[in-house]
N, C-alpha and C positions, 0 to 999 in steps of 0.2 A: 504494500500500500504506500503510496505517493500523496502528500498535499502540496498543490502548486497555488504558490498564489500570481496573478496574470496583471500585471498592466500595461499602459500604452502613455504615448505624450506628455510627458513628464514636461521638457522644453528646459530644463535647464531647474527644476524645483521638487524638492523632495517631501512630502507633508510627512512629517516625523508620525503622525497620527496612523499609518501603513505600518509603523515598524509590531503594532499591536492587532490589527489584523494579519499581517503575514508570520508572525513569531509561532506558528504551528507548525509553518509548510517547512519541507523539503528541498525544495528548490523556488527564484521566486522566474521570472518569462515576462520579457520588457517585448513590445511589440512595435519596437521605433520610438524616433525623432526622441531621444533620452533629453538631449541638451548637455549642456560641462557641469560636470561632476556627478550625475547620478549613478552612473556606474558605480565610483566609488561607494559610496554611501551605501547602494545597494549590494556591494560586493563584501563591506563587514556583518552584514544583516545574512544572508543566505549562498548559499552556489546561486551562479544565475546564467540563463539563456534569454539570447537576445539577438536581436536581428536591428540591424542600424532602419534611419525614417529618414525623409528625403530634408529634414533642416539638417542631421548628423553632418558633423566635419570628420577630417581624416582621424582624429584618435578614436573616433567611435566606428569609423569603416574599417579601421586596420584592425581594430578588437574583435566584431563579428558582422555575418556574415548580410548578404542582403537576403536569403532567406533560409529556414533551417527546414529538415525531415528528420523527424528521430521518431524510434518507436519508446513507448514508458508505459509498465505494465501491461504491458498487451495492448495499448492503444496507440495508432500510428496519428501523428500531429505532425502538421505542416505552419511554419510562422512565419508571417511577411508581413510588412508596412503598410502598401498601398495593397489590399484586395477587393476591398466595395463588399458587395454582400448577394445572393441570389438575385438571378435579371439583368442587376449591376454591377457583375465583375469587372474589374479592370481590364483593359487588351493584355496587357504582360502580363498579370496574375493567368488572364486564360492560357497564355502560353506556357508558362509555368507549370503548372498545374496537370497540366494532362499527362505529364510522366510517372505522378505519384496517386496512388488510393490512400487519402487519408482517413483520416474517422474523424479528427476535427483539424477544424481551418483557423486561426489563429490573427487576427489581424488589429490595425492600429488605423489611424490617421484622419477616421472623420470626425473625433473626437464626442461619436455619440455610442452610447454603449447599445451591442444588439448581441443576442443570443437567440439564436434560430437554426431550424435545420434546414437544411437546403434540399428541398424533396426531390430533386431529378439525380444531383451527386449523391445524397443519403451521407452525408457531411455533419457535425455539428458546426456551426459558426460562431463562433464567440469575437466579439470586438470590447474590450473590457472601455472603453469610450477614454475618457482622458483623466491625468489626474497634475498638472502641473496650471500654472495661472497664466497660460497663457490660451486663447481664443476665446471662442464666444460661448464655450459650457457655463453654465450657471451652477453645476454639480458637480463635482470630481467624483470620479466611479473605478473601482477595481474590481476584480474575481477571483475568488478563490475555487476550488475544486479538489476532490478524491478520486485518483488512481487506481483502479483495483482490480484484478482477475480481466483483461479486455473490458473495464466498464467506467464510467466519469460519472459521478455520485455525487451530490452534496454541494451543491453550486450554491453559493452563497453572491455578493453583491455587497459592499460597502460602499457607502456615498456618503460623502461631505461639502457642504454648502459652499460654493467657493467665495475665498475672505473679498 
């Protein structure tokens, strides 16, 4: 069993308020655009996987990659930046994509949080929305999730008001 806790869009801001929803997981899965310094910060807190976002500069491209496939617990995850959502994929996400079966899709960058399944892939979609002070969210939102046996349980959602 795996607890991952998932966010996206940081831009450069850390809400210390994550370090007490994420202090369960396992490992924590950044979905883009970090900004300077979040890595660090997040890298005393958990292991972490991460995929750079199209504001990242070269110390966050040269750290990881532009997108990951890994399998955890029996569930095969794909995590990229830009991928939109069912109807709305990206052109490169589609291009992407068509090499791998995942079981969830992992993404960042509209800074609205969605969780959904994508009924023609048979995909989960999680976009955990944003959680740094920069755009037009009015929430900051992250997710958490259990790993287990081929199965993702336990989906939780933290959100905080943004200051």
């Amino acid at each position: 069993m795996k607890r991952i806790g998932i966010l996206s869009d940081t831009h450069g801001f850390f809400n210390s308020a994550l370090e007490s929803f994420f202090a369960d997981c396992d490992e924590i899965w950044h979905a883009g655009d970090w900004g300077p310094g979040v890595d660090e910060k997040l890298e005393k807190l958990k292991p972490i996987r991460g995929v750079y976002g199209n504001i990242d500069g070269q110390p966050i491209r040269k750290k990881y990659p532009e997108y990951l496939n890994f399998e955890i617990e029996g569930v095969k995850v794909f995590i990229i930046h830009i991928g939109g959502y069912p109807k709305y994929y990206s052109p490169s996400f589609r291009n992407i994509i068509k090499d791998y079966k995942p079981d969830l899709v992992i993404c960042g960058h509209s800074h609205i949080l969605r969780i959904m399944k994508d009924p023609i892939n048979n995909w989960l979609l999680i976009n955990p929305g944003a959680c740094g002070n920069h755009g037009f969210q009015k929430v900051n939102t992250a997710v958490r999730l259990v790993f287990e046996d081929g199965k993702m349980t336990n989906l939780e959602v933290w959100e905080q008001k943004r200051a």
